[in-house]
PDB file with one MODEL, atoms N, CA, C and O in Angstrom:
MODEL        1
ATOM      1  N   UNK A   1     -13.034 -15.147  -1.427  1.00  0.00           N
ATOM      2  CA  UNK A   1     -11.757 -15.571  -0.912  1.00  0.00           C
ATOM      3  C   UNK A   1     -11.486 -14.843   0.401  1.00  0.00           C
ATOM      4  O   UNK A   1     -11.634 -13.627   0.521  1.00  0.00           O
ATOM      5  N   UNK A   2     -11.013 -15.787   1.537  1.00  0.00           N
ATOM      6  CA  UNK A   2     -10.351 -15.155   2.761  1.00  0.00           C
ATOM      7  C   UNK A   2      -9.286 -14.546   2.410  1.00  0.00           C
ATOM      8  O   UNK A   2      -8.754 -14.685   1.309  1.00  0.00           O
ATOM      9  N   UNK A   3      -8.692 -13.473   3.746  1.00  0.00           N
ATOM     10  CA  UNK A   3      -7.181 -13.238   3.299  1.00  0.00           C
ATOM     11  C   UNK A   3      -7.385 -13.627   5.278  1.00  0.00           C
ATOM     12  O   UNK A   3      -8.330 -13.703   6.062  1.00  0.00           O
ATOM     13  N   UNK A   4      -5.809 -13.785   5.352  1.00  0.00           N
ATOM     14  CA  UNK A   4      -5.106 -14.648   6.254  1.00  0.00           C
ATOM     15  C   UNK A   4      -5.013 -13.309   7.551  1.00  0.00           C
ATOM     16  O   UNK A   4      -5.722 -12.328   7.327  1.00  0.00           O
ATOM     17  N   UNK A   5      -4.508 -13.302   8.320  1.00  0.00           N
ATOM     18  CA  UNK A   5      -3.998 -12.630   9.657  1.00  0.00           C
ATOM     19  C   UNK A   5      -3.003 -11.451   9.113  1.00  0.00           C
ATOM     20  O   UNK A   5      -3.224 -10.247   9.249  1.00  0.00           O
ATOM     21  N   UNK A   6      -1.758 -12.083   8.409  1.00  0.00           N
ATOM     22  CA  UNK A   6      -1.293 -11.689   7.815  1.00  0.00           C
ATOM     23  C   UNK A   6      -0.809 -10.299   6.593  1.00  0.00           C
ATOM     24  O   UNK A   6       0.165  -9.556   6.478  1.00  0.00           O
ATOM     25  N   UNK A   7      -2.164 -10.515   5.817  1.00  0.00           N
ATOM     26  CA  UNK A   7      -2.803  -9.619   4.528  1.00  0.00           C
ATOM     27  C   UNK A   7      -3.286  -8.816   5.779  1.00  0.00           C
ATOM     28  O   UNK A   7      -2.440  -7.948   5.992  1.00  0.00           O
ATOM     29  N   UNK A   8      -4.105  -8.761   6.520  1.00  0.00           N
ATOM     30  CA  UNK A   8      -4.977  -7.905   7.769  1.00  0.00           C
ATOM     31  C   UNK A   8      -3.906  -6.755   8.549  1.00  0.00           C
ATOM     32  O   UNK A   8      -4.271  -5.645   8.935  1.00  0.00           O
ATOM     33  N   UNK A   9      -2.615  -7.267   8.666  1.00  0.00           N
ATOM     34  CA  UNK A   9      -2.132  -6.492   9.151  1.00  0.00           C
ATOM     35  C   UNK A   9      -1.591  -5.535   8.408  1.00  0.00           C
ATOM     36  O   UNK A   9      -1.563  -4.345   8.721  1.00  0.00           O
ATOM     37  N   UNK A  10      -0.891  -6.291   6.831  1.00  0.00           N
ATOM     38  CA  UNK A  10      -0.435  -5.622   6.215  1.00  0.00           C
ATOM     39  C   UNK A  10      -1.425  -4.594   5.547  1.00  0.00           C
ATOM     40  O   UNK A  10      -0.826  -3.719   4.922  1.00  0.00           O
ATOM     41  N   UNK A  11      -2.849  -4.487   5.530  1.00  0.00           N
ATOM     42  CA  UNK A  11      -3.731  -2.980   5.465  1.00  0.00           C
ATOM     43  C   UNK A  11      -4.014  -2.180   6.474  1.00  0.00           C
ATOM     44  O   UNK A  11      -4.554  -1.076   6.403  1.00  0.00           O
ATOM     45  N   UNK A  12      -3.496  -2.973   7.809  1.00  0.00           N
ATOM     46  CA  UNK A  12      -3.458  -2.335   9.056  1.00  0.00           C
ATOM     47  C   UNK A  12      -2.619  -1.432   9.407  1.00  0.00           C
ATOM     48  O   UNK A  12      -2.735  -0.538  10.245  1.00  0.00           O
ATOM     49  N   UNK A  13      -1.303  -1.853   8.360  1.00  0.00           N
ATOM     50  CA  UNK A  13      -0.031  -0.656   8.524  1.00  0.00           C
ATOM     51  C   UNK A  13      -0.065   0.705   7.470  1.00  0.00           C
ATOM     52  O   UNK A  13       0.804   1.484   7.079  1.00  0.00           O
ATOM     53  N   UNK A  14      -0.850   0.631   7.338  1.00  0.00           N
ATOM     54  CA  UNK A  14      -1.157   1.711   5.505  1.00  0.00           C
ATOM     55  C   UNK A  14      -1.177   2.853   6.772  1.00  0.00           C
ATOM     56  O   UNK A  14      -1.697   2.589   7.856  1.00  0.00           O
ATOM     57  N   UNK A  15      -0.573   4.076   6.490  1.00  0.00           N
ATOM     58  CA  UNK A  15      -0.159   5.630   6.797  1.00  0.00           C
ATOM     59  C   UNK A  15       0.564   4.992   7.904  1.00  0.00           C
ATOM     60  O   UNK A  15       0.265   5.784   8.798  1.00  0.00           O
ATOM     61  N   UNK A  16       1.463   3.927   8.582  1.00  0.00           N
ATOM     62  CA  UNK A  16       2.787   4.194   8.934  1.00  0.00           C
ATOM     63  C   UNK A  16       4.025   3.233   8.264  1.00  0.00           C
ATOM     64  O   UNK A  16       4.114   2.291   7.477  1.00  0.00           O
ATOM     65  N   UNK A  17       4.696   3.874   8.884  1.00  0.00           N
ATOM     66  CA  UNK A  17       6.428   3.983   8.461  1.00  0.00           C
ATOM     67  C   UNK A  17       6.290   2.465   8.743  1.00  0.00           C
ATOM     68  O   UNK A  17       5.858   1.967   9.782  1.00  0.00           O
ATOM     69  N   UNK A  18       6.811   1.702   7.445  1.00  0.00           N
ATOM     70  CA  UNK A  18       7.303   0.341   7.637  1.00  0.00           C
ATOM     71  C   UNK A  18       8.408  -0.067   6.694  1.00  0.00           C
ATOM     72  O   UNK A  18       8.717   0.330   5.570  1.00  0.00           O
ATOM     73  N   UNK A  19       9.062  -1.271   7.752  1.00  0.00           N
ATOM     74  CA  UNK A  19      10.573  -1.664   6.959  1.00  0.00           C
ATOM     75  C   UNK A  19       9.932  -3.091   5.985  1.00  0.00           C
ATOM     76  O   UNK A  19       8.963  -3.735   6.388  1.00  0.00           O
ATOM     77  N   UNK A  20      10.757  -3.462   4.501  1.00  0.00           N
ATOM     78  CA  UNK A  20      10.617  -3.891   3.623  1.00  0.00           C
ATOM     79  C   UNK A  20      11.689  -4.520   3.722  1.00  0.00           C
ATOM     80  O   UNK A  20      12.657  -3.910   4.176  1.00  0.00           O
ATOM     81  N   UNK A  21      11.800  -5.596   3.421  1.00  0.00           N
ATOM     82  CA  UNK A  21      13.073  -6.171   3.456  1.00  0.00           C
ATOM     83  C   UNK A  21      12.811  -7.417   2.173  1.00  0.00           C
ATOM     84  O   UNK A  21      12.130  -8.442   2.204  1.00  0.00           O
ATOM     85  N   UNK A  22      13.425  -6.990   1.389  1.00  0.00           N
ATOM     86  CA  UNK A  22      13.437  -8.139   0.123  1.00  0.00           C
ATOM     87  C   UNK A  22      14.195  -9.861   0.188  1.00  0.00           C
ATOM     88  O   UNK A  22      15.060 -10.103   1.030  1.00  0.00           O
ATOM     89  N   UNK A  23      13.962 -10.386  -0.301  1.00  0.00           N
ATOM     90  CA  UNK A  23      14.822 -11.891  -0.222  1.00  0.00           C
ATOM     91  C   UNK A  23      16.516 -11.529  -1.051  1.00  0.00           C
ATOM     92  O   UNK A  23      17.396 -12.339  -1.347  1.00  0.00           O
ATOM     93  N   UNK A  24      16.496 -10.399  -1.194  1.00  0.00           N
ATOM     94  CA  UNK A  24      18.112 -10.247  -1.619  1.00  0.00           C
ATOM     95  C   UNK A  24      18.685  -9.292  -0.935  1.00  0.00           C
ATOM     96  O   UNK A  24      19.754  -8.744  -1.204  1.00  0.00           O
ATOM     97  N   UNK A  25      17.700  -9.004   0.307  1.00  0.00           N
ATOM     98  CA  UNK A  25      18.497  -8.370   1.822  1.00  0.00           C
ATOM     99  C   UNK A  25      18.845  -6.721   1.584  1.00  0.00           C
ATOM    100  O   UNK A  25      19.472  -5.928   2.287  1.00  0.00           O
ATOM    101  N   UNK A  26      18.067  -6.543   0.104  1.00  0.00           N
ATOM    102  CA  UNK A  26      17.203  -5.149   0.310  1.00  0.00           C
ATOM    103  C   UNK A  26      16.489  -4.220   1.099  1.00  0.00           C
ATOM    104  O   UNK A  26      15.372  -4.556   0.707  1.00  0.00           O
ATOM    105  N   UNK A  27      16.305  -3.473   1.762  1.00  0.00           N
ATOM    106  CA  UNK A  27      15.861  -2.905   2.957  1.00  0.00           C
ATOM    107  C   UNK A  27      15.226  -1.724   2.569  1.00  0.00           C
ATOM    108  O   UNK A  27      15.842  -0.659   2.562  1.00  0.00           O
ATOM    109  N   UNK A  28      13.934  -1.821   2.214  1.00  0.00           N
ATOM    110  CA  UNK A  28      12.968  -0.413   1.982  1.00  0.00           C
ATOM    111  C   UNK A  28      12.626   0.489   3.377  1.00  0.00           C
ATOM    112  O   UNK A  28      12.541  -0.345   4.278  1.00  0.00           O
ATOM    113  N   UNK A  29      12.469   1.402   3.753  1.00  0.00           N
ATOM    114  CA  UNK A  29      12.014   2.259   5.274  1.00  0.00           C
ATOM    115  C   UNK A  29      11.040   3.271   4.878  1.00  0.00           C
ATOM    116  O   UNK A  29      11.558   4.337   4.543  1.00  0.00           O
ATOM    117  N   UNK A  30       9.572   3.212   4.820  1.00  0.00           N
ATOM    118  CA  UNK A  30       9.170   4.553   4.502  1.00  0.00           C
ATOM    119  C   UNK A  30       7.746   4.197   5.040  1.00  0.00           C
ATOM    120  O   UNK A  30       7.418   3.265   5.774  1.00  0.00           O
ATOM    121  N   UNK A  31       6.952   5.229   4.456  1.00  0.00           N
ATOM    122  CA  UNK A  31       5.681   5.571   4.996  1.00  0.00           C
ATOM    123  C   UNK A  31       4.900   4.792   3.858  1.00  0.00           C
ATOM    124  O   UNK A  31       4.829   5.148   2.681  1.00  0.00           O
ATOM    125  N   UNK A  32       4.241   3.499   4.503  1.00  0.00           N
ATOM    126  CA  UNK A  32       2.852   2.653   3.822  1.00  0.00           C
ATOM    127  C   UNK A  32       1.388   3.446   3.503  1.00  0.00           C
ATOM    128  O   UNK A  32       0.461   3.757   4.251  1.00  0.00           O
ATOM    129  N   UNK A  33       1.613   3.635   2.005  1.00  0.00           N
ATOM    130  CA  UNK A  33       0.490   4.168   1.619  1.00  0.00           C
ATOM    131  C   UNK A  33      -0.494   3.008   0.899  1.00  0.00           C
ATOM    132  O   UNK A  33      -1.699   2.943   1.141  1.00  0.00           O
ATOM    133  N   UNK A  34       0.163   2.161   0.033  1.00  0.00           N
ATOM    134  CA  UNK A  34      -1.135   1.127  -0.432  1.00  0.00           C
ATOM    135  C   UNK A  34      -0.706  -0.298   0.118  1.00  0.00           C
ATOM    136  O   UNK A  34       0.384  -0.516   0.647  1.00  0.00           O
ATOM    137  N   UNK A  35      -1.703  -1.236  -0.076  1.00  0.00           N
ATOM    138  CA  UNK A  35      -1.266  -2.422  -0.432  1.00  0.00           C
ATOM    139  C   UNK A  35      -2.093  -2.972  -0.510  1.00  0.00           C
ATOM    140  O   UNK A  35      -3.139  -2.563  -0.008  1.00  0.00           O
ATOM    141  N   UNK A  36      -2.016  -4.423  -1.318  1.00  0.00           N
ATOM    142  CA  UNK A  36      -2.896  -5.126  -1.868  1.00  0.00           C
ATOM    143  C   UNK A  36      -2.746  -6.645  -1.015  1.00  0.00           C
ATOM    144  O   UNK A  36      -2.030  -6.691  -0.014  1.00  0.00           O
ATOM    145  N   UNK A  37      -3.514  -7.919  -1.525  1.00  0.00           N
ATOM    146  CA  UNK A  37      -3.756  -8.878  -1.122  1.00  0.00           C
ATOM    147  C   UNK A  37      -2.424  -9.563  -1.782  1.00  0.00           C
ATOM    148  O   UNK A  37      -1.824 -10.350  -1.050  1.00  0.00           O
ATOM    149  N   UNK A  38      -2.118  -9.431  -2.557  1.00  0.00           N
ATOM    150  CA  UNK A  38      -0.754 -10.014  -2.818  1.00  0.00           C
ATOM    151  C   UNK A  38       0.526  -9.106  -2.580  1.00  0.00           C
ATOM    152  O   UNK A  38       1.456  -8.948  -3.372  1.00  0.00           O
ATOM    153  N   UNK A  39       0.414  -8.679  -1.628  1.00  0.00           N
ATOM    154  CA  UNK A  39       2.060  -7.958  -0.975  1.00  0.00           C
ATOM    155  C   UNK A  39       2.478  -6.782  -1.861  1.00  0.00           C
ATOM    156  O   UNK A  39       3.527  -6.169  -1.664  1.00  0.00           O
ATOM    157  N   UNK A  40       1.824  -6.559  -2.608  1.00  0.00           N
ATOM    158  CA  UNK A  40       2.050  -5.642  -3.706  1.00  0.00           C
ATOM    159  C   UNK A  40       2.346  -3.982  -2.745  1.00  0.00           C
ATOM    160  O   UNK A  40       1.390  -3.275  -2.426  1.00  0.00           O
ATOM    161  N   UNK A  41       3.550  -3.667  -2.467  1.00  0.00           N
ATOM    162  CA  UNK A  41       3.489  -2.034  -1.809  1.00  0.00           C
ATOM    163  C   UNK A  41       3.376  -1.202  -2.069  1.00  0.00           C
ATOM    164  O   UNK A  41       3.296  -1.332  -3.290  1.00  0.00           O
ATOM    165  N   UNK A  42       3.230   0.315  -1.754  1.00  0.00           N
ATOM    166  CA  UNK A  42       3.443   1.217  -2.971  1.00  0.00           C
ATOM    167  C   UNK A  42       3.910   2.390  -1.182  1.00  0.00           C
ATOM    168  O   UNK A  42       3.064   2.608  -0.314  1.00  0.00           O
ATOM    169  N   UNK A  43       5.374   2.908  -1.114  1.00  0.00           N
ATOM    170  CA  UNK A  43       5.983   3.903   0.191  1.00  0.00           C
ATOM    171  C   UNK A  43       6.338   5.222  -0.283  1.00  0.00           C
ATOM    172  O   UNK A  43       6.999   5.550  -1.268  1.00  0.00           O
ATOM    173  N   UNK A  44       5.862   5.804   0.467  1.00  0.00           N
ATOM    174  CA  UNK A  44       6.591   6.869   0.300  1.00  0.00           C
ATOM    175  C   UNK A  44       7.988   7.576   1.220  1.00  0.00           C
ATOM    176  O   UNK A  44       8.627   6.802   1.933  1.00  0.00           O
ATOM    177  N   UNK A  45       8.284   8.629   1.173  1.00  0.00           N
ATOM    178  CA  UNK A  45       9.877   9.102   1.820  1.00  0.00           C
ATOM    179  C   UNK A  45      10.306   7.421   1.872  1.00  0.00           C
ATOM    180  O   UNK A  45       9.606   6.611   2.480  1.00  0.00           O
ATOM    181  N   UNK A  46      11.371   7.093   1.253  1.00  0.00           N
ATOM    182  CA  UNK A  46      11.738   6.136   1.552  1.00  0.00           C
ATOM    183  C   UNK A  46      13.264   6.231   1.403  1.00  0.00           C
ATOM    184  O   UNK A  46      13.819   6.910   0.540  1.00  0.00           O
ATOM    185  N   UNK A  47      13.898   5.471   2.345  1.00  0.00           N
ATOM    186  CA  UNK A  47      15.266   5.031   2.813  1.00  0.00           C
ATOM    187  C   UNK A  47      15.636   3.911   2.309  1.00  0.00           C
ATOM    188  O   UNK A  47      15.759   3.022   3.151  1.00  0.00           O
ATOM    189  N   UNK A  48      15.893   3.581   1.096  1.00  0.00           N
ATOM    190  CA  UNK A  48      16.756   2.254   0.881  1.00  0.00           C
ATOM    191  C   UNK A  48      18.136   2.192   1.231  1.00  0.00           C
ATOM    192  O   UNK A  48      18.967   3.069   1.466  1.00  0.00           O
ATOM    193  N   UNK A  49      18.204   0.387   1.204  1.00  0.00           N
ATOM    194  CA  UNK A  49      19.651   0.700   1.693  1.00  0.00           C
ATOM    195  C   UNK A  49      20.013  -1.205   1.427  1.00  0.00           C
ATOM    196  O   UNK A  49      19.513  -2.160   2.020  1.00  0.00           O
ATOM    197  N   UNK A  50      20.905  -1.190   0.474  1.00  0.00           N
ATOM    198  CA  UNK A  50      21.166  -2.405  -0.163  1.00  0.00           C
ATOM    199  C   UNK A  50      22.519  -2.866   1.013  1.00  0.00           C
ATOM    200  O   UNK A  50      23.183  -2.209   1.815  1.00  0.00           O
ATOM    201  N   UNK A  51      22.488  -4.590   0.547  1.00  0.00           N
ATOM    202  CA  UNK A  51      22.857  -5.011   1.119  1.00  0.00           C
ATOM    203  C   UNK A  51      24.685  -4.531   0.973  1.00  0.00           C
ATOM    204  O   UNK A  51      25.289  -3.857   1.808  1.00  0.00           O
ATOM    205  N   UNK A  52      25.137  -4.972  -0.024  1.00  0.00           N
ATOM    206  CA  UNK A  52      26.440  -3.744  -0.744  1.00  0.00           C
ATOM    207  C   UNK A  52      26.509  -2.732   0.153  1.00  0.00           C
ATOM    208  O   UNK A  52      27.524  -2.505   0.812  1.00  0.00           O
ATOM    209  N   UNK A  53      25.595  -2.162   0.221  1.00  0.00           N
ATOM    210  CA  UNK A  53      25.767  -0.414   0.405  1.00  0.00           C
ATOM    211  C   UNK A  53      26.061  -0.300   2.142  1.00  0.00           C
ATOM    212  O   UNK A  53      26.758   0.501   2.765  1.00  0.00           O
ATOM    213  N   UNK A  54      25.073  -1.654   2.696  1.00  0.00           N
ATOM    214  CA  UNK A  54      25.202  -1.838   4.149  1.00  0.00           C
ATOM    215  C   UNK A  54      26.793  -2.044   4.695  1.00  0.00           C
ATOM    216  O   UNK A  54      27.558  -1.420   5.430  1.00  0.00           O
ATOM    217  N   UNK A  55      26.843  -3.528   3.747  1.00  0.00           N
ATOM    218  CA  UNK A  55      28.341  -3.944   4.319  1.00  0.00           C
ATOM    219  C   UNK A  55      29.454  -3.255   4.288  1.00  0.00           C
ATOM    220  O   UNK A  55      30.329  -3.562   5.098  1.00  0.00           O
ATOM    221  N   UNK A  56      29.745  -1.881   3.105  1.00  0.00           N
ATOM    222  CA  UNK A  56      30.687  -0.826   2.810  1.00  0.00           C
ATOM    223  C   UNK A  56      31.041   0.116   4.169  1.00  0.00           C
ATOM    224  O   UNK A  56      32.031   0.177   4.898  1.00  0.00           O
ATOM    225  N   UNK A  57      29.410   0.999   4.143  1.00  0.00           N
ATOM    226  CA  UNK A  57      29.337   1.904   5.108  1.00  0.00           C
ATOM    227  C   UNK A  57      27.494   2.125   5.171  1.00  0.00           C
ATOM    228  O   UNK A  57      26.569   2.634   4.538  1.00  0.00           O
ATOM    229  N   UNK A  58      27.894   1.053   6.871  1.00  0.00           N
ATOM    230  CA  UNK A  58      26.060   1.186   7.522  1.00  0.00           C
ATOM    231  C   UNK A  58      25.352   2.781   7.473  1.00  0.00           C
ATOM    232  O   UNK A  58      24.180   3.104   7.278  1.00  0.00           O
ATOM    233  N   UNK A  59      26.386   3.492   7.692  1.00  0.00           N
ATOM    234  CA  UNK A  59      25.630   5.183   7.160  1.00  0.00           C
ATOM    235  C   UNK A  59      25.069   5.320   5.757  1.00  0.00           C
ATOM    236  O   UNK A  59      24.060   6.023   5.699  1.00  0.00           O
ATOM    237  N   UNK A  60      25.311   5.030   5.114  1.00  0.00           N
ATOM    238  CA  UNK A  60      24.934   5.275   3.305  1.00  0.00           C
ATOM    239  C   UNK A  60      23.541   5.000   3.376  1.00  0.00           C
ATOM    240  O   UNK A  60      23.231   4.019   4.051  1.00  0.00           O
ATOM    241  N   UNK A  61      22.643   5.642   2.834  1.00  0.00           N
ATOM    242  CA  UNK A  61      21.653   5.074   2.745  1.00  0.00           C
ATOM    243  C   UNK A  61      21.038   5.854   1.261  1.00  0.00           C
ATOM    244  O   UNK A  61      21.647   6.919   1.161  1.00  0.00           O
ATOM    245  N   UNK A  62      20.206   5.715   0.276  1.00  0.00           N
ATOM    246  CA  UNK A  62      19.669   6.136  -0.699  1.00  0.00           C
ATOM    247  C   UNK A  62      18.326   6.748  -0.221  1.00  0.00           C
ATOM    248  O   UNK A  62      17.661   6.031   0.526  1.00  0.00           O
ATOM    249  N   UNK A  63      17.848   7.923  -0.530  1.00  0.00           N
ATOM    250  CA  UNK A  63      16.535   8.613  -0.195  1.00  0.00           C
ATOM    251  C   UNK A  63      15.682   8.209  -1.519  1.00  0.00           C
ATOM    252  O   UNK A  63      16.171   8.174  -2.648  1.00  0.00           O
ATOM    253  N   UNK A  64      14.579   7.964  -1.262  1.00  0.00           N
ATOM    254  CA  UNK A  64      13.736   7.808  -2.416  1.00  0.00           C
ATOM    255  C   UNK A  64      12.364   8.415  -2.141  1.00  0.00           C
ATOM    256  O   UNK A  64      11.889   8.070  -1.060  1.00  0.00           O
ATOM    257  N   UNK A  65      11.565   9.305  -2.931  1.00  0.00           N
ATOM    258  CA  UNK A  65      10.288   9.799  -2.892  1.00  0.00           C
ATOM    259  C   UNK A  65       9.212   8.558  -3.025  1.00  0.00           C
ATOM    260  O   UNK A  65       8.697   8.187  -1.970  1.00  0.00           O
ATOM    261  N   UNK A  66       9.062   8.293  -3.508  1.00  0.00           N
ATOM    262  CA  UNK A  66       8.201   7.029  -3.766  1.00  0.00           C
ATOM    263  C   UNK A  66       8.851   5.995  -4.410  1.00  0.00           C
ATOM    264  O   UNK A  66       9.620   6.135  -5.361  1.00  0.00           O
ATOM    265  N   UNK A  67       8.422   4.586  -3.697  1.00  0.00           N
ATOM    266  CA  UNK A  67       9.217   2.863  -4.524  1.00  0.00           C
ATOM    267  C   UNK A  67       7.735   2.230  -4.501  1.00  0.00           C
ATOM    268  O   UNK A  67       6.715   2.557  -3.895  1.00  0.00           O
ATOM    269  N   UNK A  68       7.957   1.445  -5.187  1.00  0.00           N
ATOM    270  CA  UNK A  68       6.811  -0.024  -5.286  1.00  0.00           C
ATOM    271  C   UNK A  68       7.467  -1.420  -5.211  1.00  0.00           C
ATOM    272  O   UNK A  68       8.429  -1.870  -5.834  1.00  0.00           O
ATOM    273  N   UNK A  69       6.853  -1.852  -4.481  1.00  0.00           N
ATOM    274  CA  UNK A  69       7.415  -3.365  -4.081  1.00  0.00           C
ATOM    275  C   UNK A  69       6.580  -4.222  -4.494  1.00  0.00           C
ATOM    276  O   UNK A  69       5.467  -3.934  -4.054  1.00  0.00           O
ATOM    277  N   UNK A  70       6.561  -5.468  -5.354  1.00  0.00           N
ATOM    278  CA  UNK A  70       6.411  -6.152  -6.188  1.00  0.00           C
ATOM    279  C   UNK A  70       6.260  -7.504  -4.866  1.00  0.00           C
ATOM    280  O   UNK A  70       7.292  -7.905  -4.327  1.00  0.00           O
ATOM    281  N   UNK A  71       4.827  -8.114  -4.455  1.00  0.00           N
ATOM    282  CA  UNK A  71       4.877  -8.760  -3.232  1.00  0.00           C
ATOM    283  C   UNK A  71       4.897 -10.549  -3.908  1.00  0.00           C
ATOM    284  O   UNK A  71       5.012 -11.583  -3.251  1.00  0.00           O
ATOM    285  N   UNK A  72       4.757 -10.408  -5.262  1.00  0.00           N
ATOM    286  CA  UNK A  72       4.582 -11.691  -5.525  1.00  0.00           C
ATOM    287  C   UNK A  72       5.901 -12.381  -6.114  1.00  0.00           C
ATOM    288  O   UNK A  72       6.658 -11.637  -6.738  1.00  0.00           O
ATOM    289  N   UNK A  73       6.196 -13.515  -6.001  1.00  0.00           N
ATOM    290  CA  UNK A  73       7.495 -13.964  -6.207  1.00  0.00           C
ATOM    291  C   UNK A  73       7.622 -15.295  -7.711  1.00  0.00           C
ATOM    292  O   UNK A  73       6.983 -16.284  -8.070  1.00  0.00           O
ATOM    293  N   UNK A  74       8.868 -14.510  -8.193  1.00  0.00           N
ATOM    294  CA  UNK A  74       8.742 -14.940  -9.595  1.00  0.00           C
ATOM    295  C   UNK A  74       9.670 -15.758  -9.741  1.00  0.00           C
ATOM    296  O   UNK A  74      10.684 -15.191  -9.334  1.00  0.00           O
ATOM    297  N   UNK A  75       9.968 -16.998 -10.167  1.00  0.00           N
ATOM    298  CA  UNK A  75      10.797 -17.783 -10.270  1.00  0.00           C
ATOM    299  C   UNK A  75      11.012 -19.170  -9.770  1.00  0.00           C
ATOM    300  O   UNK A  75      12.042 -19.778 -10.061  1.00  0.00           O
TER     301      UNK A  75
ENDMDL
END
């Protein structure tokens, strides 16, 4: 199986800082350590920062040591 332009970049960004942005306007910020052929992430130092949390106060943000992002879509 090929992977696309796409998948290429996303192993191209592994050891830097990249933004995540979910379809419910979720916003991950951290340092790309894995990823797979299906979008699957795995960041570290990471900055979330929900959409809620944005519209309240754009300063708020949640620190997180490590998240995993789930690249395949269910539903």
């Amino acid at each position: 199986m090929s992977v696309g332009m796409p998948v290429k970049l996303l192993h191209e960004a592994v050891e830097h800082v990249v933004t995540v942005e979910l379809n419910s306007g979720e916003l991950y910020k951290g340092t790309l350590t894995d990823s797979e052929h299906y979008w699957n992430c795995v960041l570290e130092n990471v900055t979330f920062t929900a959409m809620v949390l944005a519209f309240l106060n754009p300063s708020r943000n949640i620190h997180v040591q490590n998240s995993c992002c789930d690249g395949i879509h269910r539903g």
